[in-house]
C-alpha positions in Angstrom: -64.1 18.3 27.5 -65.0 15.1 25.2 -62.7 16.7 22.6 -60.1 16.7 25.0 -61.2 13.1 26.3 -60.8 11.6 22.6 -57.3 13.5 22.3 -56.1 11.5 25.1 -57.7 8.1 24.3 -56.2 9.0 20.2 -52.8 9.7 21.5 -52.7 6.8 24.3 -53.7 4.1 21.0 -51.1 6.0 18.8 -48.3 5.8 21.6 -49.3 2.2 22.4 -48.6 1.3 18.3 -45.5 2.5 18.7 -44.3 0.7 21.2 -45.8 -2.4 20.7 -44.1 -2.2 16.6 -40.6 -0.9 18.0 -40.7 -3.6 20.5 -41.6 -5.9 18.1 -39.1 -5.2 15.4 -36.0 -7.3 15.4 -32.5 -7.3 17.2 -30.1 -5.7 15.1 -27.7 -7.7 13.5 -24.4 -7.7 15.2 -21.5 -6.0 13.8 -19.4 -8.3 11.6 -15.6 -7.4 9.7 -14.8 -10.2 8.3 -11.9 -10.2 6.4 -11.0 -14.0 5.5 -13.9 -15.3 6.3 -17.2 -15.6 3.8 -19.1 -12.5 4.7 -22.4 -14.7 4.5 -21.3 -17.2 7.2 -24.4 -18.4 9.2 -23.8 -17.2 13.1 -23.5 -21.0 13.7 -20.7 -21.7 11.7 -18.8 -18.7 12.9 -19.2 -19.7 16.3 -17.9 -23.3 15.4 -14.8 -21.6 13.9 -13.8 -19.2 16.5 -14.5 -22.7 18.8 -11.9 -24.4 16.8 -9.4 -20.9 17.4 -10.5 -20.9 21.3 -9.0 -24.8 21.4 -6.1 -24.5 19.2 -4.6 -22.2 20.9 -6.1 -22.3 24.7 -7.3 -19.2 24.7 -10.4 -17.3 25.3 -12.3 -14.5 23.1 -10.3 -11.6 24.6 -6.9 -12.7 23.0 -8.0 -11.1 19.4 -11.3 -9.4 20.6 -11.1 -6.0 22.1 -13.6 -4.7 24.5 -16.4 -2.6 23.8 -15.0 0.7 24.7 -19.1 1.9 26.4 -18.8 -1.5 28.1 -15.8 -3.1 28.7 -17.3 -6.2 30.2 -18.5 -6.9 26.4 -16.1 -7.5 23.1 -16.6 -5.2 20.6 -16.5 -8.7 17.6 -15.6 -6.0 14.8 -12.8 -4.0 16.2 -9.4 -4.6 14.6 -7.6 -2.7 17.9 -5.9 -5.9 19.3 -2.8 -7.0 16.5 -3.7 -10.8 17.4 -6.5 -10.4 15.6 -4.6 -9.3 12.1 -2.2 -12.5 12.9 -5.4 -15.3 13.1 -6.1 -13.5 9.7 -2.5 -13.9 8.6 -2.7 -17.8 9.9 -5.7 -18.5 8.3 -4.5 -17.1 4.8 -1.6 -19.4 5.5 -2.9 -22.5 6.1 -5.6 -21.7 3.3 -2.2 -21.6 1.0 -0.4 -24.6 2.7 -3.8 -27.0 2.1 -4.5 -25.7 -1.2 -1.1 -25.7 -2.7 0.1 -29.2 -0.5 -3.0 -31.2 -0.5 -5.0 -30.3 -2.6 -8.0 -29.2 -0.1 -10.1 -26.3 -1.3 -12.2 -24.3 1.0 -15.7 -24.4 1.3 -15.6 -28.0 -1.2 -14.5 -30.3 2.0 -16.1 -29.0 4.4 -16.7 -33.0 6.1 -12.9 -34.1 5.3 -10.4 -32.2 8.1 -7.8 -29.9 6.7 -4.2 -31.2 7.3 -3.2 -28.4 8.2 -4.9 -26.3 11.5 -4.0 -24.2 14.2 -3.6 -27.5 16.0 -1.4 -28.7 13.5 1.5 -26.3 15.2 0.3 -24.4 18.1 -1.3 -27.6 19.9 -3.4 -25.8 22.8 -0.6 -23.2 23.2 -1.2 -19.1 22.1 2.4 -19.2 20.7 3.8 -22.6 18.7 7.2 -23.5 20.1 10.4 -22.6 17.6 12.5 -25.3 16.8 
């Protein structure tokens, strides 16, 4: 019986570790594929950047980001499913080459002096820039 009664008391402490250390481990990070982007952006500054997308263009997070197919009420960040999201790559390559070549701006150096070139520049709060 008092063997039995310290099994019980070992295994409750040893069950009670476990918990408390996976409870106390941290979130995992969430899934990045970033392509263009530096792969060691802070969380901040990507959030600033896809900002700067969400106002360019007037649109929300579900114009390049998929949902997550177990919750679709979620975007799944990291998918490449949705074909806007290989364009904003395409754009941002292009006005990367358009600054550099035009005006001499390199990225990452300025990062206080504003590009000439932006999403802005063209698309001014629209999700396609008018042809002219």
């Amino acid at each position: 019986m008092v063997a039995y009664k310290k099994l019980v008391v070992i295994s409750s402490l040893a069950l009670a570790v476990v918990i408390s250390i996976a409870a106390s481990s941290p979130p995992a990070e969430p899934k990045r594929n970033l392509k263009v982007l530096p792969k060691n952006i802070s969380a901040e500054d990507l959030d600033k950047v896809m900002d700067n997308f969400k106002d360019a263009l007037g649109v929300k997070c579900n114009f390049c980001h998929a949902p997550q197919k177990d919750d679709p009420n979620k975007m799944d960040f990291a998918s490449d499913a949705k074909p806007e999201k290989e364009i904003a790559r395409d754009m941002m390559r292009m006005t990367t080459k358009i600054n550099k070549k035009y005006f001499n701006v390199k990225p990452g150096k300025d990062k206080e002096a504003l590009p000439p070139v932006t999403c802005a520049t063209c698309h001014h709060g629209k999700p396609h820039p008018e042809n002219k």
